[in-house]
N, CA, C, O and CB atoms as a CASP TS submission, in Angstrom:
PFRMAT TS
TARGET T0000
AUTHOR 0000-0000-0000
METHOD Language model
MODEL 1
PARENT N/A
ATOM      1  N   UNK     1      91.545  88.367  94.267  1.00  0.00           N
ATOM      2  CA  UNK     1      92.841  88.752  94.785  1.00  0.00           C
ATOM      3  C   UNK     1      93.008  90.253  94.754  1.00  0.00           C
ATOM      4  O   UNK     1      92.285  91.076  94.192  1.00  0.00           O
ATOM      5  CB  UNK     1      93.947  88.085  93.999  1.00  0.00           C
ATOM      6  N   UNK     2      94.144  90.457  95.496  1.00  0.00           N
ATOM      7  CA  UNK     2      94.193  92.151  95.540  1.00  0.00           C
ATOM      8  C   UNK     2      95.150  92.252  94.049  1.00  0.00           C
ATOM      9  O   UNK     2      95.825  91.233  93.907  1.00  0.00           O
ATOM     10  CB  UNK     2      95.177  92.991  97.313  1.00  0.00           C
ATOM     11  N   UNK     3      95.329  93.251  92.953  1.00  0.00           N
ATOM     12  CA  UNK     3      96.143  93.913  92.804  1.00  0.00           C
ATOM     13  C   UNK     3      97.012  95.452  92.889  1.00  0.00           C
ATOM     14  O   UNK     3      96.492  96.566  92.967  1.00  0.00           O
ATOM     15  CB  UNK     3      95.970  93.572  92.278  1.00  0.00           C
ATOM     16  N   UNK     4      98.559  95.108  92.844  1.00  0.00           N
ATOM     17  CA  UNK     4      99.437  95.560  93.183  1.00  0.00           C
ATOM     18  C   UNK     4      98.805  97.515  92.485  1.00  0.00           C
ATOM     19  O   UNK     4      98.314  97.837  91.403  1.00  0.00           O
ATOM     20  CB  UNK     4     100.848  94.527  92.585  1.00  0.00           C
ATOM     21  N   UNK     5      99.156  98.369  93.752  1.00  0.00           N
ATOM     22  CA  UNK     5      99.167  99.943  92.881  1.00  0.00           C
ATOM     23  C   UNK     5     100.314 100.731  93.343  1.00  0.00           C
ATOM     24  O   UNK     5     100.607 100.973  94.514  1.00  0.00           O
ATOM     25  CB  UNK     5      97.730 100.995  93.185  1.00  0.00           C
ATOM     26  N   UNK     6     101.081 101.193  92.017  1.00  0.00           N
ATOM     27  CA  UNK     6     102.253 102.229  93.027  1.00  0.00           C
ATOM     28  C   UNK     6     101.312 103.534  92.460  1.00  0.00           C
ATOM     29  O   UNK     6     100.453 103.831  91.630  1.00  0.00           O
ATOM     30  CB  UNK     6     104.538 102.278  92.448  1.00  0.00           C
ATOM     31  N   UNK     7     102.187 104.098  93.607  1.00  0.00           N
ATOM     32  CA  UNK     7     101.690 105.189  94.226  1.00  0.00           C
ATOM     33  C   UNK     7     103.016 106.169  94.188  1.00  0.00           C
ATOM     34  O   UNK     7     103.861 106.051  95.075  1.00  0.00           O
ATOM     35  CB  UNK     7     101.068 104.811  95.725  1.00  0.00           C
ATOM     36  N   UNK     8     103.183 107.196  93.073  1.00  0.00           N
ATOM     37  CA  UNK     8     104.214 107.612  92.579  1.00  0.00           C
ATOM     38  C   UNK     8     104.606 109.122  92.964  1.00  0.00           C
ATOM     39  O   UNK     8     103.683 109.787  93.434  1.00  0.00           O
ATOM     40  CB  UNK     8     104.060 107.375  91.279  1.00  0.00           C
ATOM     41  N   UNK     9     105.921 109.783  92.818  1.00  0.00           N
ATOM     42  CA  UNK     9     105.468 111.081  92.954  1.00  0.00           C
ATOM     43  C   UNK     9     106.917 111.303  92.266  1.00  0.00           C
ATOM     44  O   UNK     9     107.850 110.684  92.777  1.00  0.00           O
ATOM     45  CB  UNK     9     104.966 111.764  94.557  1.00  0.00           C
ATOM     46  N   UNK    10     107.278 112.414  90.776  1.00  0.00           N
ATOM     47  CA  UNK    10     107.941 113.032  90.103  1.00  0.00           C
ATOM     48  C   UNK    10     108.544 113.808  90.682  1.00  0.00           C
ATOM     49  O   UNK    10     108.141 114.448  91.653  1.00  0.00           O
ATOM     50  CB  UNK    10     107.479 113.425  89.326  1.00  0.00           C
ATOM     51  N   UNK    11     109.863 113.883  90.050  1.00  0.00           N
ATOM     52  CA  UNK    11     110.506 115.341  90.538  1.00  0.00           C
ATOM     53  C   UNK    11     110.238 116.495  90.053  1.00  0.00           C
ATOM     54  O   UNK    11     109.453 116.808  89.158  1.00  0.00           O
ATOM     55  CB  UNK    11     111.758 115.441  90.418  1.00  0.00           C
ATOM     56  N   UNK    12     111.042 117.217  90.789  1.00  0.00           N
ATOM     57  CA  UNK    12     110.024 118.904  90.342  1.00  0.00           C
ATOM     58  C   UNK    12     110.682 118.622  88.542  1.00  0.00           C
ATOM     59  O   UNK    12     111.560 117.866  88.125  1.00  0.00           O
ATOM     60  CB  UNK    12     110.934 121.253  91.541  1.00  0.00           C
ATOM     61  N   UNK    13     110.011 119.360  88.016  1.00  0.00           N
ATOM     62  CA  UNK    13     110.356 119.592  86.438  1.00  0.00           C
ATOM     63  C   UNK    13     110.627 118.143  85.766  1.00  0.00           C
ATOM     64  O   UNK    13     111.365 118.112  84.781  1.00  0.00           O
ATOM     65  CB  UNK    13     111.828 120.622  86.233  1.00  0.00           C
ATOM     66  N   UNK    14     110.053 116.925  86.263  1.00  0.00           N
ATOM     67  CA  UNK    14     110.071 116.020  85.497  1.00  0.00           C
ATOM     68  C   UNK    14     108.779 115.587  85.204  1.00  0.00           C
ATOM     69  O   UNK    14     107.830 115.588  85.988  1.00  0.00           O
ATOM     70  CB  UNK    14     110.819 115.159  85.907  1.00  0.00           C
ATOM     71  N   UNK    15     108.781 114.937  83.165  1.00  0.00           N
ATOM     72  CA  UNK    15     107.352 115.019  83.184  1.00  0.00           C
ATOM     73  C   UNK    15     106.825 113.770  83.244  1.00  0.00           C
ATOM     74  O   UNK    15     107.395 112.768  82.811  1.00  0.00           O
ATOM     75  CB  UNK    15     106.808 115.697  82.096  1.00  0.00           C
ATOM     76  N   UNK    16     105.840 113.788  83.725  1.00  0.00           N
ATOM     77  CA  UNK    16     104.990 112.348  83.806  1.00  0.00           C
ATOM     78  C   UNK    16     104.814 111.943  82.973  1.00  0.00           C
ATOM     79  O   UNK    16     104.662 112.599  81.942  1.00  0.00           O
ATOM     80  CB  UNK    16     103.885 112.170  84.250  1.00  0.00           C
ATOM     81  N   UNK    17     104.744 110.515  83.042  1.00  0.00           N
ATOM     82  CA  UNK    17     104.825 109.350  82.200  1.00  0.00           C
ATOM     83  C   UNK    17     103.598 108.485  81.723  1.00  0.00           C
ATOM     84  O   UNK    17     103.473 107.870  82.782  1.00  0.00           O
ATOM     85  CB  UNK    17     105.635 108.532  82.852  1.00  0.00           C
ATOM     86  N   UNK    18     102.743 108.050  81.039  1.00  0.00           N
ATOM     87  CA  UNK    18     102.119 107.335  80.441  1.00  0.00           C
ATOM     88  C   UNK    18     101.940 105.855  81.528  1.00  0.00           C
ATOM     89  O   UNK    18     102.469 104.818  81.125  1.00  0.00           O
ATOM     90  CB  UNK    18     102.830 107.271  79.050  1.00  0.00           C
ATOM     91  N   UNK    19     101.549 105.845  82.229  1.00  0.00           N
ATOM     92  CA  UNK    19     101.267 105.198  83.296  1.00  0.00           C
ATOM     93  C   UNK    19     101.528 103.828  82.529  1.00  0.00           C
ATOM     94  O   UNK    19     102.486 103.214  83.000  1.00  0.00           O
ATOM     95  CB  UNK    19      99.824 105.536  83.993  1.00  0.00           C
ATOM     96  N   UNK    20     100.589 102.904  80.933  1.00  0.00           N
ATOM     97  CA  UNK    20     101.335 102.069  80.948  1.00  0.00           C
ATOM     98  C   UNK    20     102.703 102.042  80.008  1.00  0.00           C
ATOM     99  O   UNK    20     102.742 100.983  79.381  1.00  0.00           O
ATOM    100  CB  UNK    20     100.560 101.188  80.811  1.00  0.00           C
ATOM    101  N   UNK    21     103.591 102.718  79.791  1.00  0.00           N
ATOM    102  CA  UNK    21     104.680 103.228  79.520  1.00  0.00           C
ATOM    103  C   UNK    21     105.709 102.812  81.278  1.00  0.00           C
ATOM    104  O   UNK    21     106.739 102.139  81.248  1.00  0.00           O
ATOM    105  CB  UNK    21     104.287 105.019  78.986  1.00  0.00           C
ATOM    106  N   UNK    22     105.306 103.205  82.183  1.00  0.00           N
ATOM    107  CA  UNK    22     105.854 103.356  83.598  1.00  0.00           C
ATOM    108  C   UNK    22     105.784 101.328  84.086  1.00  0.00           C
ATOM    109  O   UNK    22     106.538 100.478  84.558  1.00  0.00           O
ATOM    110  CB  UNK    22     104.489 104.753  84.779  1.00  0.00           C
ATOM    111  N   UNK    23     104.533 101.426  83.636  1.00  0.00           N
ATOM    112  CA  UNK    23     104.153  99.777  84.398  1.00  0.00           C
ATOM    113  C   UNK    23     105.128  98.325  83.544  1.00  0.00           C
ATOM    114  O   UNK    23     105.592  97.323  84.086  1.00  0.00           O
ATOM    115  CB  UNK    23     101.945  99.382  84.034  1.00  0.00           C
ATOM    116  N   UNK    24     105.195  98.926  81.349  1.00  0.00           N
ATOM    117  CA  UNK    24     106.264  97.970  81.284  1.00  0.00           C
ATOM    118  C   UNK    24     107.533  98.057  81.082  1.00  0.00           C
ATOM    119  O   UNK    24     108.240  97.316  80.399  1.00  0.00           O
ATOM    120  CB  UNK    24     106.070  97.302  80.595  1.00  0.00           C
ATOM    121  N   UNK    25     107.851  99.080  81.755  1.00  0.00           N
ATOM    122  CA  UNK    25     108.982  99.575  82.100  1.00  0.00           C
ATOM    123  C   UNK    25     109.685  98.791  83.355  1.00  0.00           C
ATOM    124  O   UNK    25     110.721  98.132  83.264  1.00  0.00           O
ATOM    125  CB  UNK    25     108.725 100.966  82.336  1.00  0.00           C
ATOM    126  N   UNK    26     108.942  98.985  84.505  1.00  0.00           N
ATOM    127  CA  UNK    26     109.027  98.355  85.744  1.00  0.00           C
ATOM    128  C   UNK    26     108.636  97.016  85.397  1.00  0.00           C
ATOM    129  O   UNK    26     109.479  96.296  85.932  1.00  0.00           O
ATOM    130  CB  UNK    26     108.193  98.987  86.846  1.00  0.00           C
ATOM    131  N   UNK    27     107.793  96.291  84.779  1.00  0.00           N
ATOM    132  CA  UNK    27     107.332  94.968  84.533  1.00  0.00           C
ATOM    133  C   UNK    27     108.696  94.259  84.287  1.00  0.00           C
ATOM    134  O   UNK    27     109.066  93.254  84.894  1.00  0.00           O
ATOM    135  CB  UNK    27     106.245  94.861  83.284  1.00  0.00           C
ATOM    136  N   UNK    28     109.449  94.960  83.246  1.00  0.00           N
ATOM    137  CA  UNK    28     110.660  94.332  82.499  1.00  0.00           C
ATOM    138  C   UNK    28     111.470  93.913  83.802  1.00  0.00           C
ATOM    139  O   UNK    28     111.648  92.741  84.133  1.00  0.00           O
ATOM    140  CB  UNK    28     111.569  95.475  81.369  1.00  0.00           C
ATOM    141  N   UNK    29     111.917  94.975  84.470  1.00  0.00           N
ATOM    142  CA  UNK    29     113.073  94.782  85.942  1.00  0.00           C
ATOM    143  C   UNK    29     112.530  93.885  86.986  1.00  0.00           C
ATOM    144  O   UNK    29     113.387  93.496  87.780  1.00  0.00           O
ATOM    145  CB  UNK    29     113.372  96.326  86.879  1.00  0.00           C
ATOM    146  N   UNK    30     111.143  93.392  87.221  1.00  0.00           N
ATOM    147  CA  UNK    30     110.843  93.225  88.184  1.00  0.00           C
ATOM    148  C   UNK    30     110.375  91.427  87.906  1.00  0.00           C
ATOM    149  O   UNK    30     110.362  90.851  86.818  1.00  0.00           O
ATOM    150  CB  UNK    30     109.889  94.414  88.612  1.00  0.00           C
ATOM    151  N   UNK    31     110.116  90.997  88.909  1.00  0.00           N
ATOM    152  CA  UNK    31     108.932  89.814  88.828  1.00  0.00           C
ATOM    153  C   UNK    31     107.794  89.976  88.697  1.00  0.00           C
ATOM    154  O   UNK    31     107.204  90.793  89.403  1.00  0.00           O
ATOM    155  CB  UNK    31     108.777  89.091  89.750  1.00  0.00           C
ATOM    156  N   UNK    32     107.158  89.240  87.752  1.00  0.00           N
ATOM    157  CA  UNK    32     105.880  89.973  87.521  1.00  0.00           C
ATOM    158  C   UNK    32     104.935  89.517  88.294  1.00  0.00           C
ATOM    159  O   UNK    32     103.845  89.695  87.750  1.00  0.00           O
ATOM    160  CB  UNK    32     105.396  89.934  86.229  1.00  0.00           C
ATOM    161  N   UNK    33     104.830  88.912  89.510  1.00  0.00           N
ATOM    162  CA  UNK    33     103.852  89.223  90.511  1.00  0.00           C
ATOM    163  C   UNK    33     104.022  90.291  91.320  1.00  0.00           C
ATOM    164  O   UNK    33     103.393  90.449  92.366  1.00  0.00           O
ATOM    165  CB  UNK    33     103.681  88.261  91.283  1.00  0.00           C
ATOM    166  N   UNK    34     105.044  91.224  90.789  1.00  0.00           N
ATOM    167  CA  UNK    34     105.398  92.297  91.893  1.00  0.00           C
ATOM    168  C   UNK    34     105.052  93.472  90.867  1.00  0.00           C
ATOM    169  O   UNK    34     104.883  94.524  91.483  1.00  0.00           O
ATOM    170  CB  UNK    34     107.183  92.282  92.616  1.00  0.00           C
ATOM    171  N   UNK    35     104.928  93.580  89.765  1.00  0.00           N
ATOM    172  CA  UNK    35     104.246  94.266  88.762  1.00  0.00           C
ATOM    173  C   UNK    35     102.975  94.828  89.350  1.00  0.00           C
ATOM    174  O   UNK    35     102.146  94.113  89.912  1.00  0.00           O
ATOM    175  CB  UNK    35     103.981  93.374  87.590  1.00  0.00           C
ATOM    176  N   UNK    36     102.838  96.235  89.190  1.00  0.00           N
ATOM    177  CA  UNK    36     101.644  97.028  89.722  1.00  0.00           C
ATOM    178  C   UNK    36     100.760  96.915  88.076  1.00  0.00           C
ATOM    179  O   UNK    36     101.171  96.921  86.915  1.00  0.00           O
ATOM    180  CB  UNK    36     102.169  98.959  90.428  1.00  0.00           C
ATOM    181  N   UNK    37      99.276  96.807  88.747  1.00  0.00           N
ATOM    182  CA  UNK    37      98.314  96.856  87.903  1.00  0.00           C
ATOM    183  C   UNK    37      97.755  98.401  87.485  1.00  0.00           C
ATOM    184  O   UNK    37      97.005  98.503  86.514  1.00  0.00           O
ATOM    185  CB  UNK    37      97.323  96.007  88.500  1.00  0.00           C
ATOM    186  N   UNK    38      98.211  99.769  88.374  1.00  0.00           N
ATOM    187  CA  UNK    38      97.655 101.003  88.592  1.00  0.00           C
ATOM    188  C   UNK    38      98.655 101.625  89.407  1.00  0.00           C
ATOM    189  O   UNK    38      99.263 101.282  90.421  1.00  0.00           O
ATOM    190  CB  UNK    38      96.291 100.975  89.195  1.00  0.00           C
ATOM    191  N   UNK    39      98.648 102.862  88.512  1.00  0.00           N
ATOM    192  CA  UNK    39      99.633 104.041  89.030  1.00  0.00           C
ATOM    193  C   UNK    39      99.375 105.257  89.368  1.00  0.00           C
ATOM    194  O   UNK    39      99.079 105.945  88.391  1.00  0.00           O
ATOM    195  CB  UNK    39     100.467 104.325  88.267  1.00  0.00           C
ATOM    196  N   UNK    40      99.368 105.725  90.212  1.00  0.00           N
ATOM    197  CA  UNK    40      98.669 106.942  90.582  1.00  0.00           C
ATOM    198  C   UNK    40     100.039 107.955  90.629  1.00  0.00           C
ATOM    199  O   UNK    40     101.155 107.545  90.948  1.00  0.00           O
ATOM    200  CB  UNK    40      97.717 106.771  92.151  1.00  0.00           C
ATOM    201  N   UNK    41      99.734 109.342  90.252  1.00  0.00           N
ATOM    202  CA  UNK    41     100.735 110.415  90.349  1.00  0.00           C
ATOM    203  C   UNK    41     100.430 111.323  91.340  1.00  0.00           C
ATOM    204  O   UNK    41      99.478 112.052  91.063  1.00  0.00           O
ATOM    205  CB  UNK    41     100.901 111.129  89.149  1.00  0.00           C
ATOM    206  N   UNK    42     101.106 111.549  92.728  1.00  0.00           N
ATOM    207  CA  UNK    42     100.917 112.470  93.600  1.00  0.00           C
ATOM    208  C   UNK    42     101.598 113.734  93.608  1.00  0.00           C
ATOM    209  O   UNK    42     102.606 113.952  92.936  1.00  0.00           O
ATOM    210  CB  UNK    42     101.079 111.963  94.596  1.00  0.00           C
ATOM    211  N   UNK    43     101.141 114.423  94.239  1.00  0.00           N
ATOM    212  CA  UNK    43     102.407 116.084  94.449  1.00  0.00           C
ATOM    213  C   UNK    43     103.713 115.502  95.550  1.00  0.00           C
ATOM    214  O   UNK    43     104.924 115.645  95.385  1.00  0.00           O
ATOM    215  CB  UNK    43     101.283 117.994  95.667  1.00  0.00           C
ATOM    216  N   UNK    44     102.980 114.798  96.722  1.00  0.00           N
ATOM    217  CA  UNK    44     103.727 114.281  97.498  1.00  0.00           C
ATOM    218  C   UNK    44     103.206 113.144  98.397  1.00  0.00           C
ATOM    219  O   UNK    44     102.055 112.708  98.414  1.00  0.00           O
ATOM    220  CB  UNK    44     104.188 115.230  98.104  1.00  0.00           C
ATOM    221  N   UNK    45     104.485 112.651  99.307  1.00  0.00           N
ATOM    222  CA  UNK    45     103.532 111.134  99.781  1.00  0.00           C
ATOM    223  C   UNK    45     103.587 112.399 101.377  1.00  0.00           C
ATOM    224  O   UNK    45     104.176 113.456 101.605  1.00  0.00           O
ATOM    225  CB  UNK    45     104.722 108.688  99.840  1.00  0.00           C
ATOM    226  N   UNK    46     102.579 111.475 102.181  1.00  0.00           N
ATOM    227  CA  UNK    46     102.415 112.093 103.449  1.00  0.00           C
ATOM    228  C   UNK    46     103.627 111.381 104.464  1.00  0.00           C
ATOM    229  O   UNK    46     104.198 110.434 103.923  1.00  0.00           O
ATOM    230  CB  UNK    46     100.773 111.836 103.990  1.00  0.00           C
ATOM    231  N   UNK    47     103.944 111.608 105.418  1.00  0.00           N
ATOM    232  CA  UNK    47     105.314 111.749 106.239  1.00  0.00           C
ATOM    233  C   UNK    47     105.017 111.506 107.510  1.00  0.00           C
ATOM    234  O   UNK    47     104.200 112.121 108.195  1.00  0.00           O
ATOM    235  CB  UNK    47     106.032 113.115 106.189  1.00  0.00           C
ATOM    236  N   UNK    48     105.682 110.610 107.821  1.00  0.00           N
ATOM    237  CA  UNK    48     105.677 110.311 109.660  1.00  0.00           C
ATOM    238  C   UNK    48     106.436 111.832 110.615  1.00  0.00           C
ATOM    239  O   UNK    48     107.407 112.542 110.353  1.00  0.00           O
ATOM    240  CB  UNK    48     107.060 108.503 110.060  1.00  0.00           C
ATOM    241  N   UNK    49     105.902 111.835 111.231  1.00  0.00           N
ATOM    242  CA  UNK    49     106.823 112.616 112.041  1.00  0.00           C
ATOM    243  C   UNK    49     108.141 112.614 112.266  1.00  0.00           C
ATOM    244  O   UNK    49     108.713 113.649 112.606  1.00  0.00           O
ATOM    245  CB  UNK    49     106.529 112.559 112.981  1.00  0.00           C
ATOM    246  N   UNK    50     108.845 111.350 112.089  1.00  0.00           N
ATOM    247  CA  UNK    50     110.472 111.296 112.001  1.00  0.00           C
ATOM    248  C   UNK    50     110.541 111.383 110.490  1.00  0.00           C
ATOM    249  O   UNK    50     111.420 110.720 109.939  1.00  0.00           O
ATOM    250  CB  UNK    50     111.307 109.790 112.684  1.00  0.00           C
ATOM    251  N   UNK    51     109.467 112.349 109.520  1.00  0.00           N
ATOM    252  CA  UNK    51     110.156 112.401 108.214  1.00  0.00           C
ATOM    253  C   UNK    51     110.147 111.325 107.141  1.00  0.00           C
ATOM    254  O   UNK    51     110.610 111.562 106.025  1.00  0.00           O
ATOM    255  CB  UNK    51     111.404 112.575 108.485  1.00  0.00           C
ATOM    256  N   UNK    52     109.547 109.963 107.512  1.00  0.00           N
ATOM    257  CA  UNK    52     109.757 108.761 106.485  1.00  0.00           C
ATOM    258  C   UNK    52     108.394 108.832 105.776  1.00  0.00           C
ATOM    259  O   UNK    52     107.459 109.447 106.292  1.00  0.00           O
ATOM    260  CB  UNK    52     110.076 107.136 107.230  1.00  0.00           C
ATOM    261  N   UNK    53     108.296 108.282 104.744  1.00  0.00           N
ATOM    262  CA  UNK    53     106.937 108.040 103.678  1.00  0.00           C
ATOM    263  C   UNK    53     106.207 107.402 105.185  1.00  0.00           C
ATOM    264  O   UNK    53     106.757 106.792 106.102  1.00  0.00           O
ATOM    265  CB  UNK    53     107.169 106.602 101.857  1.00  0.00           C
ATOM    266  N   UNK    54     104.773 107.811 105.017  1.00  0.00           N
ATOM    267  CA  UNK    54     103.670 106.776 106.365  1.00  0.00           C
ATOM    268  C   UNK    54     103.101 106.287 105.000  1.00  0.00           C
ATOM    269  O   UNK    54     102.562 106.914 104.088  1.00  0.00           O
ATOM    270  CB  UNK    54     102.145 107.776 107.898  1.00  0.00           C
ATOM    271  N   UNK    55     103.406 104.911 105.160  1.00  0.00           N
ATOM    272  CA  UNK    55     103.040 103.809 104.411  1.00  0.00           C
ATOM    273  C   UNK    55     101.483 103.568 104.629  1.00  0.00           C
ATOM    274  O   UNK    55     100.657 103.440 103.725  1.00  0.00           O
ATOM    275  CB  UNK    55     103.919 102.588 104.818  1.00  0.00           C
ATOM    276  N   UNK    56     101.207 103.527 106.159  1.00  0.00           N
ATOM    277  CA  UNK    56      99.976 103.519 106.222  1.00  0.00           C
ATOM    278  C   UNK    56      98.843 104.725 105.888  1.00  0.00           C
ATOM    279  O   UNK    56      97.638 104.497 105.777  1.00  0.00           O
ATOM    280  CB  UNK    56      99.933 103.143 107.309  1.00  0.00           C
ATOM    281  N   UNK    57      99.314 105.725 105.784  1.00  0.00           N
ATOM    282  CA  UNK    57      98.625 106.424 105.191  1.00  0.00           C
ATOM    283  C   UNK    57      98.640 106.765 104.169  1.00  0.00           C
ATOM    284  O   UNK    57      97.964 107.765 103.926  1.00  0.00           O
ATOM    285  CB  UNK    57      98.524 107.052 105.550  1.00  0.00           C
ATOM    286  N   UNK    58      99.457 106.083 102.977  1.00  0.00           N
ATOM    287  CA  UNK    58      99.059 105.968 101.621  1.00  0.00           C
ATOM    288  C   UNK    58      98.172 105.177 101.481  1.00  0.00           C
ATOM    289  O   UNK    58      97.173 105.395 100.795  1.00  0.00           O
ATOM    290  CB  UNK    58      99.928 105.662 100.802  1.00  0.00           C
ATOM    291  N   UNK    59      98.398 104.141 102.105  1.00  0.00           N
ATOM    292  CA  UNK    59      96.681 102.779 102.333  1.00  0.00           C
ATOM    293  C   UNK    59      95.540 103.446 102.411  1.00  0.00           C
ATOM    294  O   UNK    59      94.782 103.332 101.447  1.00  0.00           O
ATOM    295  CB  UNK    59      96.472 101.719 103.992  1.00  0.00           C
ATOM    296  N   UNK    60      95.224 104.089 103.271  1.00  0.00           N
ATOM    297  CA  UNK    60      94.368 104.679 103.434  1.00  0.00           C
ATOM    298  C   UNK    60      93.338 105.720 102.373  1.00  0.00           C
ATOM    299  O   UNK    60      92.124 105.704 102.170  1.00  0.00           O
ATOM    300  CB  UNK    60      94.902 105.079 104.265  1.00  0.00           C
ATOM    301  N   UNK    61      94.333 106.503 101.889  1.00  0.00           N
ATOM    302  CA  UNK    61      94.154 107.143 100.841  1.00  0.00           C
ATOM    303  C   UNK    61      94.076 106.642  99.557  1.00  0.00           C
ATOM    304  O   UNK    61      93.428 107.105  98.618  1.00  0.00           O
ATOM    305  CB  UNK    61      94.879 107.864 100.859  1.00  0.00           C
ATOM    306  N   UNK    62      94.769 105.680  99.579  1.00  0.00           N
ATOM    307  CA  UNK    62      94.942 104.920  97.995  1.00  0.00           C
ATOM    308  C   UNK    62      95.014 103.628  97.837  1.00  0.00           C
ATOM    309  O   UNK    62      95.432 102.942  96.904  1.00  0.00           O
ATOM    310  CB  UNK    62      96.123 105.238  97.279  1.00  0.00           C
ATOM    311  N   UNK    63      94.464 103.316  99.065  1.00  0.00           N
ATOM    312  CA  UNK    63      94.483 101.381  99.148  1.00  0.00           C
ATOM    313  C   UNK    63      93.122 100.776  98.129  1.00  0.00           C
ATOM    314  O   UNK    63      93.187  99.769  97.424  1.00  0.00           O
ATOM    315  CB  UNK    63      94.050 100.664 101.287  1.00  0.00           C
ATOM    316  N   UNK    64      92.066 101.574  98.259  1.00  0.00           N
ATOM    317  CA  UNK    64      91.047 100.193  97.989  1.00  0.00           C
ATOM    318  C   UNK    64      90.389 101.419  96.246  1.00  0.00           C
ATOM    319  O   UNK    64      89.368 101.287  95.572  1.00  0.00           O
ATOM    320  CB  UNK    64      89.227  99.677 100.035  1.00  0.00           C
ATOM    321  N   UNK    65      91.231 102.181  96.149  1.00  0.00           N
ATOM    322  CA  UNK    65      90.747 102.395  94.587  1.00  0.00           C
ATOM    323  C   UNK    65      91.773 101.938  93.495  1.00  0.00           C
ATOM    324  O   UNK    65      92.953 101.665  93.712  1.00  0.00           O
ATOM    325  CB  UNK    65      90.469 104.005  94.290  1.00  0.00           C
ATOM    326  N   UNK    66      91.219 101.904  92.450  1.00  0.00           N
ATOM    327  CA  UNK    66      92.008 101.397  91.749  1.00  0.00           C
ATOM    328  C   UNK    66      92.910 102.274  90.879  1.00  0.00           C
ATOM    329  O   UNK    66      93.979 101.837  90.453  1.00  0.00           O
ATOM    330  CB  UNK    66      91.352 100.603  91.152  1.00  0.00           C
ATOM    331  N   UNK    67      92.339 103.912  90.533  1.00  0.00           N
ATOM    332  CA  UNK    67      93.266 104.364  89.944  1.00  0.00           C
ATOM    333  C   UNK    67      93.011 105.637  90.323  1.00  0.00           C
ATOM    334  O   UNK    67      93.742 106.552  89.944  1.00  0.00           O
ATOM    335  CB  UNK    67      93.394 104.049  88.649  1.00  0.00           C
TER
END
Protein backbone atom coordinates (compact mmCIF):
# COMPACT_ATOMS: atom_id res chain seq x y z
CA UNK A 1 0.00 0.00 0.00
CA UNK A 2 0.99 3.58 -0.38
CA UNK A 3 1.69 5.56 2.78
CA UNK A 4 0.34 8.91 3.60
CA UNK A 5 3.43 12.03 3.50
CA UNK A 6 2.72 15.70 4.42
CA UNK A 7 4.61 17.86 2.92
CA UNK A 8 4.96 20.92 5.26
CA UNK A 9 6.20 24.42 5.18
CA UNK A 10 6.69 26.83 8.64
CA UNK A 11 6.25 30.26 9.09
CA UNK A 12 8.93 32.65 8.86
CA UNK A 13 10.44 32.58 12.54
CA UNK A 14 8.66 29.48 13.52
CA UNK A 15 10.67 26.58 14.66
CA UNK A 16 10.38 23.22 13.34
CA UNK A 17 9.11 20.50 14.94
CA UNK A 18 10.27 16.94 15.64
CA UNK A 19 8.54 15.37 12.81
CA UNK A 20 7.27 12.54 15.19
CA UNK A 21 6.18 15.18 17.73
CA UNK A 22 4.09 16.83 14.42
CA UNK A 23 2.70 13.21 13.25
CA UNK A 24 1.12 12.48 17.04
CA UNK A 25 0.00 15.54 17.24
CA UNK A 26 -2.03 15.38 13.98
CA UNK A 27 -2.62 11.50 14.65
CA UNK A 28 -4.65 12.63 17.84
CA UNK A 29 -7.18 15.16 15.58
CA UNK A 30 -7.38 13.06 12.75
CA UNK A 31 -8.46 9.42 11.63
CA UNK A 32 -5.82 7.41 11.64
CA UNK A 33 -5.89 6.21 8.15
CA UNK A 34 -5.45 9.79 7.29
CA UNK A 35 -2.35 9.95 9.61
CA UNK A 36 0.90 10.67 7.55
CA UNK A 37 3.70 8.13 7.95
CA UNK A 38 6.59 11.04 6.80
CA UNK A 39 7.02 14.66 6.98
CA UNK A 40 9.03 16.61 5.00
CA UNK A 41 9.91 20.48 5.79
CA UNK A 42 10.02 22.83 2.75
CA UNK A 43 11.02 26.68 2.32
CA UNK A 44 7.94 26.73 0.13
CA UNK A 45 5.30 24.67 -1.85
CA UNK A 46 5.46 25.48 -5.72
CA UNK A 47 2.31 27.55 -7.15
CA UNK A 48 0.00 27.38 -10.07
CA UNK A 49 -0.11 30.33 -11.96
CA UNK A 50 -3.47 31.54 -10.43
CA UNK A 51 -1.28 31.42 -7.14
CA UNK A 52 -2.76 28.03 -5.47
CA UNK A 53 -0.34 25.18 -3.93
CA UNK A 54 0.21 22.77 -7.59
CA UNK A 55 -0.60 19.72 -5.85
CA UNK A 56 0.73 18.00 -8.68
CA UNK A 57 3.87 19.18 -8.44
CA UNK A 58 4.46 18.37 -4.95
CA UNK A 59 3.83 14.62 -6.33
CA UNK A 60 6.28 14.89 -8.35
CA UNK A 61 8.87 16.11 -6.20
CA UNK A 62 7.85 14.31 -3.14
CA UNK A 63 5.51 11.56 -4.16
CA UNK A 64 7.51 8.31 -4.35
CA UNK A 65 10.26 9.12 -1.47
CA UNK A 66 9.69 8.54 1.69
CA UNK A 67 11.33 11.21 3.66
Amino acid sequence: GEAIKAVCVCRPGAAVPAPAELIEFVGARIARFKKPKHIVFIEQLPRTNAGLPDRQKVREIHGDKPG
